[in-house]
Every structure is written in C-alpha cells, then in structure tokens.
C-alpha beads as a LAMMPS data file, in Angstrom:
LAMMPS data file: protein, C-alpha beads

255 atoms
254 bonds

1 atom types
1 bond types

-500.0 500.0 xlo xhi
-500.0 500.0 ylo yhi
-500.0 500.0 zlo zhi

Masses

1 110.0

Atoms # bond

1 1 1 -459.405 215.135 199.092
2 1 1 -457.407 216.599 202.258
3 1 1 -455.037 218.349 199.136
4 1 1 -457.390 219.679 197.496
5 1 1 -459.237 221.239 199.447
6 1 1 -455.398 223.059 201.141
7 1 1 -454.666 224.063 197.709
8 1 1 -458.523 225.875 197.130
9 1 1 -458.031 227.266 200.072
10 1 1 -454.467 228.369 199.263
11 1 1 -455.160 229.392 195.741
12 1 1 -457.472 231.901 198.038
13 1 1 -455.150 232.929 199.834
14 1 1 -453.201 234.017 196.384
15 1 1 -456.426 235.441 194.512
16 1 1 -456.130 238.161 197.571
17 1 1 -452.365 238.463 197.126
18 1 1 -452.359 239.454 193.894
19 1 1 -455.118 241.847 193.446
20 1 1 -453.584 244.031 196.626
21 1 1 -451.734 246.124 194.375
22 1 1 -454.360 246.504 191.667
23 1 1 -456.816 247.266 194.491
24 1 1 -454.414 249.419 196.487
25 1 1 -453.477 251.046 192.592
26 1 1 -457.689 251.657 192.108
27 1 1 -457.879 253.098 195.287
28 1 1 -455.265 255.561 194.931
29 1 1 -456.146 256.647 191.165
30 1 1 -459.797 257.376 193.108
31 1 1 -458.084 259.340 195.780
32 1 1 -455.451 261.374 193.802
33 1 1 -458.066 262.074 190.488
34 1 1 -461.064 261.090 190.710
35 1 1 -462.194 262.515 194.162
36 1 1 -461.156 265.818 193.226
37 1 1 -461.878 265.796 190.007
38 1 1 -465.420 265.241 191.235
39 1 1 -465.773 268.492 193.829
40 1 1 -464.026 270.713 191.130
41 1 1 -466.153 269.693 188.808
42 1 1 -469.485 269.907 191.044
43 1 1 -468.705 273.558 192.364
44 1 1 -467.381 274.727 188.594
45 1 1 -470.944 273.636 187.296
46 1 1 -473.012 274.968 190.146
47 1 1 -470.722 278.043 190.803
48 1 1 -471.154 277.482 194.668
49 1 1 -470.417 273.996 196.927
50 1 1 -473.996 272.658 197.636
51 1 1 -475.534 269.346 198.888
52 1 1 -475.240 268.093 195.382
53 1 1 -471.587 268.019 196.224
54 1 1 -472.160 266.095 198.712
55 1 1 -474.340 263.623 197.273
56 1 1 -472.160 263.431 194.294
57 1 1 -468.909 262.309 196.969
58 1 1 -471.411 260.055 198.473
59 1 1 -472.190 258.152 195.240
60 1 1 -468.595 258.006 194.068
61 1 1 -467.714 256.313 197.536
62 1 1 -470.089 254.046 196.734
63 1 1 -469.434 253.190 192.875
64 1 1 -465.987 253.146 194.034
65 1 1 -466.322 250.657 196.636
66 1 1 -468.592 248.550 194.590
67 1 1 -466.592 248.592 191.415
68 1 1 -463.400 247.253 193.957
69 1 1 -465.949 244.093 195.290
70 1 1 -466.912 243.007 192.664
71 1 1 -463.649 243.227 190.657
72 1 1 -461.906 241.517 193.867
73 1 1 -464.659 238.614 194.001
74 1 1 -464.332 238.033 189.832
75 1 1 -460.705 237.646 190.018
76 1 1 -461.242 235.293 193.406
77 1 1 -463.601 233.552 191.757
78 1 1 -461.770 233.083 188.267
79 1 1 -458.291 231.949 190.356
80 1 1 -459.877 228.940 191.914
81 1 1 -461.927 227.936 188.342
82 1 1 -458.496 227.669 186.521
83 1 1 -456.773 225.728 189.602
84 1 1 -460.124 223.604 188.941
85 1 1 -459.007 223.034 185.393
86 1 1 -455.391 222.225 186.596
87 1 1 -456.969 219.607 188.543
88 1 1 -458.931 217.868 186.232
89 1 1 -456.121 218.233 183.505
90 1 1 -453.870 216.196 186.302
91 1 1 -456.331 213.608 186.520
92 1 1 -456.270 212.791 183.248
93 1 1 -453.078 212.308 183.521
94 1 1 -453.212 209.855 186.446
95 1 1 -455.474 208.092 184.353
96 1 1 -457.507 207.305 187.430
97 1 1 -460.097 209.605 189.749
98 1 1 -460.702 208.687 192.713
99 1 1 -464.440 208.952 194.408
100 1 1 -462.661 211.329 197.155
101 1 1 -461.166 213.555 194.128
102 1 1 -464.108 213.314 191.927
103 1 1 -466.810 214.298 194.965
104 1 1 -464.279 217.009 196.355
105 1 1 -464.313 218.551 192.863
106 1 1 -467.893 218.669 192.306
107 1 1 -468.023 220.137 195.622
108 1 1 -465.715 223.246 194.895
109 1 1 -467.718 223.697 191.700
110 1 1 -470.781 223.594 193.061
111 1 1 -469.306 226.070 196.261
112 1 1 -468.313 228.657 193.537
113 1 1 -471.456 228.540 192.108
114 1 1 -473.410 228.889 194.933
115 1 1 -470.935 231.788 195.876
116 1 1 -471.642 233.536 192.737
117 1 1 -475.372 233.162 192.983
118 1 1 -475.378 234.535 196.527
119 1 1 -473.492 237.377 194.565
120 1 1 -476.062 237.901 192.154
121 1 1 -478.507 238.184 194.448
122 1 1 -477.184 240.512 196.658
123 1 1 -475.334 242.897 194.356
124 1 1 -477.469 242.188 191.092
125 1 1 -478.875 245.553 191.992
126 1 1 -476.717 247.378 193.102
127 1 1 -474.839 246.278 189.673
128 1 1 -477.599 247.144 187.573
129 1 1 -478.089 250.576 189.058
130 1 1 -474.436 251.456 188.575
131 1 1 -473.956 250.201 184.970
132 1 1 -477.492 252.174 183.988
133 1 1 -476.129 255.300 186.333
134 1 1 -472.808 254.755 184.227
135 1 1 -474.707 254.872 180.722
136 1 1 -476.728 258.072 182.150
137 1 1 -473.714 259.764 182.959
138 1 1 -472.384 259.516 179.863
139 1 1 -475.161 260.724 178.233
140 1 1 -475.285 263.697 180.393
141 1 1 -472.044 264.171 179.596
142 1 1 -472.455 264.691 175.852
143 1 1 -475.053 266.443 176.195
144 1 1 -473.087 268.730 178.499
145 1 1 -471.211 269.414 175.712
146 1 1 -473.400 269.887 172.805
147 1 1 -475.527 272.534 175.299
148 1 1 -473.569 273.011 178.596
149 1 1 -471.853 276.448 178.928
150 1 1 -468.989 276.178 181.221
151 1 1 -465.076 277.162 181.872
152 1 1 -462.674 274.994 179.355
153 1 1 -461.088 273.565 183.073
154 1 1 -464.529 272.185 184.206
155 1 1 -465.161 270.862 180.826
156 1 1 -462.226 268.797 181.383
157 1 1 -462.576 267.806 184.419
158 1 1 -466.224 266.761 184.161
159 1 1 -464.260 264.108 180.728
160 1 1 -462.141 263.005 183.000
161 1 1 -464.112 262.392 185.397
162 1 1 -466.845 260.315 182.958
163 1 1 -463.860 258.767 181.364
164 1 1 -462.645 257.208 184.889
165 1 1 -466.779 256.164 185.454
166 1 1 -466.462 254.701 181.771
167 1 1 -463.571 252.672 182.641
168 1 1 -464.823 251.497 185.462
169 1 1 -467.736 250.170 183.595
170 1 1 -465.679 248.274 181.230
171 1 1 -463.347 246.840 183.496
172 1 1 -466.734 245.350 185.784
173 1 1 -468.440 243.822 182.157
174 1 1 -464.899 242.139 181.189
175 1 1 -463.485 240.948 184.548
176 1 1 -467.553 239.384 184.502
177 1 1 -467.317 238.091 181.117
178 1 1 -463.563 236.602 182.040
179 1 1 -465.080 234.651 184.472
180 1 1 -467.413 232.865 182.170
181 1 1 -464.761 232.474 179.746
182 1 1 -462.813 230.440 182.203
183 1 1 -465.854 228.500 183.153
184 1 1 -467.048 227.778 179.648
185 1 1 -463.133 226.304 179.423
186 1 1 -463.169 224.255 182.570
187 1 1 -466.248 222.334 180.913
188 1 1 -464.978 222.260 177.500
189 1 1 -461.808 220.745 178.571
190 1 1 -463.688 217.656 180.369
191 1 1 -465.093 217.039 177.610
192 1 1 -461.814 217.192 175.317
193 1 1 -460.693 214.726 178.010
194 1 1 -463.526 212.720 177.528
195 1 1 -462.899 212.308 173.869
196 1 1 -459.211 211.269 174.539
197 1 1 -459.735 208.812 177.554
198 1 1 -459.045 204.850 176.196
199 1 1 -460.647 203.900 179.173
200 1 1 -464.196 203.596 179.448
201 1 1 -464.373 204.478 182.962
202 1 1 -461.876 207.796 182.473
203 1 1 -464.615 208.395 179.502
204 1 1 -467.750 208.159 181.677
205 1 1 -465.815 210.437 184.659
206 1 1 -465.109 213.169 182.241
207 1 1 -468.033 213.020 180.520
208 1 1 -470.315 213.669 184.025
209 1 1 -467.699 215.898 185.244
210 1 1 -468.083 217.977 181.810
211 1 1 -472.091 218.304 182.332
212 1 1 -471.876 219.092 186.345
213 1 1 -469.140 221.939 184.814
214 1 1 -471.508 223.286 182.177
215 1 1 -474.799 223.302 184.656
216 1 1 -472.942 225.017 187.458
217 1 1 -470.815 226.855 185.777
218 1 1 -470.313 230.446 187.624
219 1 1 -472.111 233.648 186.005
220 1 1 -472.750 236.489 187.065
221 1 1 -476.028 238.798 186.154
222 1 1 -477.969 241.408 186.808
223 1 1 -481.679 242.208 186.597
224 1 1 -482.833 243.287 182.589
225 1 1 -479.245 242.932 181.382
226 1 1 -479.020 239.370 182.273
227 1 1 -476.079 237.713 182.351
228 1 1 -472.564 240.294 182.401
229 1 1 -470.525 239.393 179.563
230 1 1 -469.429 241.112 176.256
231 1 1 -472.728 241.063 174.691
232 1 1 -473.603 243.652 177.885
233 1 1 -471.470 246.027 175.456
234 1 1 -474.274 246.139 172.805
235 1 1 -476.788 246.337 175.378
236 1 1 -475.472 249.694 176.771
237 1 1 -474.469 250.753 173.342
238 1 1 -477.951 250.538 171.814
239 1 1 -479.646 251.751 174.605
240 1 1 -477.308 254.738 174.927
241 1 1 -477.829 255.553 171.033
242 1 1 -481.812 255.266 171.062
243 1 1 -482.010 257.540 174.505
244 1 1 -479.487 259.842 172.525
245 1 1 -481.257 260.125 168.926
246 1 1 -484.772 260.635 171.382
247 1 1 -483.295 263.304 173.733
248 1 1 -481.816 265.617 170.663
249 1 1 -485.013 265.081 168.524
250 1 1 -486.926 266.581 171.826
251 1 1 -484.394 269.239 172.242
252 1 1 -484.730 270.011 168.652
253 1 1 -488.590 269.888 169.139
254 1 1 -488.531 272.773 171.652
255 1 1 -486.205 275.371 169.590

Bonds

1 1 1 2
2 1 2 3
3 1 3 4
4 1 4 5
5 1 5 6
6 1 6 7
7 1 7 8
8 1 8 9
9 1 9 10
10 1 10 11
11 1 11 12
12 1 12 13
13 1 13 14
14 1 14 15
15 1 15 16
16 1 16 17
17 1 17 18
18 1 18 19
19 1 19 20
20 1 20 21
21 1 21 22
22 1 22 23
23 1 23 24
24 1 24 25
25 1 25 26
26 1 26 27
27 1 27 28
28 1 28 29
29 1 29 30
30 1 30 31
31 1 31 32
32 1 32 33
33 1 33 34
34 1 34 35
35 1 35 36
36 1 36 37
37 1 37 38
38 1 38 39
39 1 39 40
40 1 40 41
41 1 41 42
42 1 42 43
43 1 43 44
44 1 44 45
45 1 45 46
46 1 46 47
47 1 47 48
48 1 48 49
49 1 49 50
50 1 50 51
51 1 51 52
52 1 52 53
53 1 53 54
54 1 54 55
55 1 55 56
56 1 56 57
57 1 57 58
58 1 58 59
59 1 59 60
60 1 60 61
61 1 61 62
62 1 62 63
63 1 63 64
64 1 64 65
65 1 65 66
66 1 66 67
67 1 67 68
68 1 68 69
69 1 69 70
70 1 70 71
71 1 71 72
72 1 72 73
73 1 73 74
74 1 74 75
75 1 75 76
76 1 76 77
77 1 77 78
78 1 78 79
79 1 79 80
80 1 80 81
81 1 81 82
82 1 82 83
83 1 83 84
84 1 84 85
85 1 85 86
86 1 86 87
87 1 87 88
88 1 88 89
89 1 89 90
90 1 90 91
91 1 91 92
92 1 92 93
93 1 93 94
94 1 94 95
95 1 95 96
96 1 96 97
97 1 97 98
98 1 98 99
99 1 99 100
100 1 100 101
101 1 101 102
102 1 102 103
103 1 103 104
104 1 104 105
105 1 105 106
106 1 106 107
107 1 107 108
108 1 108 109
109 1 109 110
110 1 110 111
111 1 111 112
112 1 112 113
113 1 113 114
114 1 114 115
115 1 115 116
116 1 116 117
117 1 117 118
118 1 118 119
119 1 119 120
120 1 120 121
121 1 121 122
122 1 122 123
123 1 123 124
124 1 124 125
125 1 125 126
126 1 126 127
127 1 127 128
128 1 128 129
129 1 129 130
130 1 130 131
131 1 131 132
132 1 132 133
133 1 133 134
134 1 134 135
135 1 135 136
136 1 136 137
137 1 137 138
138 1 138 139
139 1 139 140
140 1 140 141
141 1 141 142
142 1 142 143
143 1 143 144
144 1 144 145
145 1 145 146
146 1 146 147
147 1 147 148
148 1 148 149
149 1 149 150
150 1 150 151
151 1 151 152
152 1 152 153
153 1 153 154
154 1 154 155
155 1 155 156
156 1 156 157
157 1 157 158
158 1 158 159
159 1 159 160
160 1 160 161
161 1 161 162
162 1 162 163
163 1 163 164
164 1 164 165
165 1 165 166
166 1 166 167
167 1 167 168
168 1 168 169
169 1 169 170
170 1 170 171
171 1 171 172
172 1 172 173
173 1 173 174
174 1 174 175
175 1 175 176
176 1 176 177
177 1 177 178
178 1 178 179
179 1 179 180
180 1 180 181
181 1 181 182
182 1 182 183
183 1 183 184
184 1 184 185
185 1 185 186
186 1 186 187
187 1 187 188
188 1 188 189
189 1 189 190
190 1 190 191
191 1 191 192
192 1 192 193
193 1 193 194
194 1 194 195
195 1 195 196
196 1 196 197
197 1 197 198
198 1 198 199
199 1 199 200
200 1 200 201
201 1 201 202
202 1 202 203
203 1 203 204
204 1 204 205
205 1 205 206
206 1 206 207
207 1 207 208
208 1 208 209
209 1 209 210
210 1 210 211
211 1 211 212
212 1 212 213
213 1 213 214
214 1 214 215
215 1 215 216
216 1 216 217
217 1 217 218
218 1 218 219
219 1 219 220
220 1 220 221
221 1 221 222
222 1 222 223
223 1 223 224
224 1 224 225
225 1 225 226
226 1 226 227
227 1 227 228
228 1 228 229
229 1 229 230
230 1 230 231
231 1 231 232
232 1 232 233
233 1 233 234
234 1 234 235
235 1 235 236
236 1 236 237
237 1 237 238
238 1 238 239
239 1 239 240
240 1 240 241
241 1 241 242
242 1 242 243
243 1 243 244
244 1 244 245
245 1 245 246
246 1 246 247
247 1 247 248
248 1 248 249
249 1 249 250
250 1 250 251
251 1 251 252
252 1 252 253
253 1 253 254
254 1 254 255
C-alpha cells in the first residue's frame, strides 16, 4: 500500500513535469499573438482605445487562465488513471491482490473522482460560460464578415484571434473527453481481466474492481451541456447553426 500510494504521488509529480512546456508554450502563444492581436483588433473596430478594450484584455486573462486549469488538471487527472490501469494490469499478473492493494486502489479511484467532482462544481460554470462565450464569438465573427465593414488588417486579426478562441475550445472538449476515454478503459480492462482469471477469487476481485471503476469513473461536466466529451461537438455545432439560420432570417427580415 506504502508503494502505491509513492508512485500516485510521484506519477503527480510527473503529470506537472510534463505539461510545463505545453503550459509555458500556451502561455507564450497568448502573450506573443493573442494579446495583441486582441487590442489591435479592439481599437481597429472601434477606431479609438475604450473600456471595451479593457474589458476585452480582462476576459482573455481570464479564458486564458481558465483554459490552462483545466487543461493542467485533465492531463493530472488522466496520468494517475493510466498508472491505475498499470496497476491493476500488474496484479493480474501476480495472480494475487492483496486487501492493502485492493483498498489502496479503490481509494485513489474514488480520490480522483471526488477531485473531479469538486472540479465540476466549482468550474462547471465558469466552463459553461466560456464554451457558450466561445460559440458566440464565433458567431459574431461571421457575422462580422457577412456585414462588418472594416480594414483587410483588422479583418485578420479579429480570424486570428477567433481561430486561437476556437482552438482553445477544442483542445478543453478533447483533453475532457480523453479523460473519460481513459476511464472507460481502466474499467473495461478489469473486466477483460475478469474474464481471463482461472481463479475464482482473481475473478470475483476484478469483477468488483471493474464495477467500483465504472461507478466512479472521473467525468467532467458542465451545466446544460452535461458531460464534456465529443458529443459536446454536436452540441455547439447545432446550436451554432440554428442561432445562425435565426439571426440572418431576422437580418433579412429588416432589409
């Protein structure tokens, strides 16, 4: 029990080691681009720095900074699931679990999803308000260009800048939907084990370590779109083709 909980704690340790660089790499694409980006943008639309400037800094600072949490706790999250799997692969192989190993492991899995729900709860939101704020944008963007009237720069500067918010969007909904992916697995490979155990024993072990995996498996959601996975895709697609096909039938209405 003693080594397993060191190596959660050190597979920790190397969830935040390896995501420096990607974080450090996010932060600096923000910096460099999309800050800038941003106040060129705001001033070449409005023709004169306002507080909408300022507000519009303000919110990026804070999609930024949410977009870098929540990508850091998926990937912390999704490190110690597959050392989870590792585990439970090596038991099998042992062809024994001890009560120490087998309460230990239902302990981590129940930590991670107790983490996760804390998660939800707190940045379910915040979450939601930033994916819908991401779909907005977007639509504001096109219809920027069907009926905006601005310098060819700004133009592209405003896409780039909705491009970067974009990609931040997608990168949230599959890092989310990764997660799951590698908890459905953890389950689903009890249960394999299950199947192959001669023992009876091994076989009942698996079997309840399969269906604490699939009721605690970590998930994370937000308010109305539920649980964050790839089906979050058609969500935001749908919704963004209905508000579009409603907003140029208006516009059309008023010519």
């Amino acid at each position: 029990m003693e080594y397993i909980l060191k190596r959660l704690k050190f597979t920790a340790k190397e969830a935040m080691t390896a995501t420096n660089l990607k974080l450090f790499f996010v932060f600096c694409v923000w910096v460099i681009v999309y800050l800038p980006i941003t106040i060129f943008a705001t001033i070449g639309i409005n023709n004169k720095p306002s507080w909408k400037l300022f507000t519009w800094i303000v919110n990026d600072i804070y999609e930024v900074t949410l977009f870098v949490f929540t990508f850091l706790v998926t990937i912390f999250v999704e490190v110690r699931i597959k050392y989870i799997t590792k585990l439970i692969k090596k038991f099998a192989k042992s062809k024994i679990i001890s009560t120490e190993d087998f309460e230990a492991t239902t302990k981590f899995i129940r930590f991670l999803k107790e983490s996760v729900d804390q998660f939800n709860t707190v940045f379910g939101y915040p979450i939601f308000i930033f994916l819908t704020a991401s779909l907005l944008q977007l639509i504001k963007y096109v219809f920027f260009l069907i009926y905006g009237h601005a310098e060819h720069t700004t133009q592209i500067m405003y896409g780039v800048q909705n491009l970067i918010q974009q990609g931040m969007t997608i990168l949230i909904i599959t890092r989310c939907d990764s997660v799951e992916k590698i908890g459905k697995k953890m389950y689903k490979t009890c249960y394999k084990l299950h199947e192959k155990m001669k023992s009876y024993d091994m076989k009942q072990q698996f079997f309840v370590l399969g269906e604490y995996a699939e009721n605690l498996a970590p998930q994370f959601y937000t308010p109305l779109y539920g649980h964050i996975n790839r089906q979050t895709f058609n969500v935001l697609i749908a919704v963004f083709v209905d508000a579009l096909v409603i907003l140029i039938q208006f516009q059309m209405s008023l010519k």
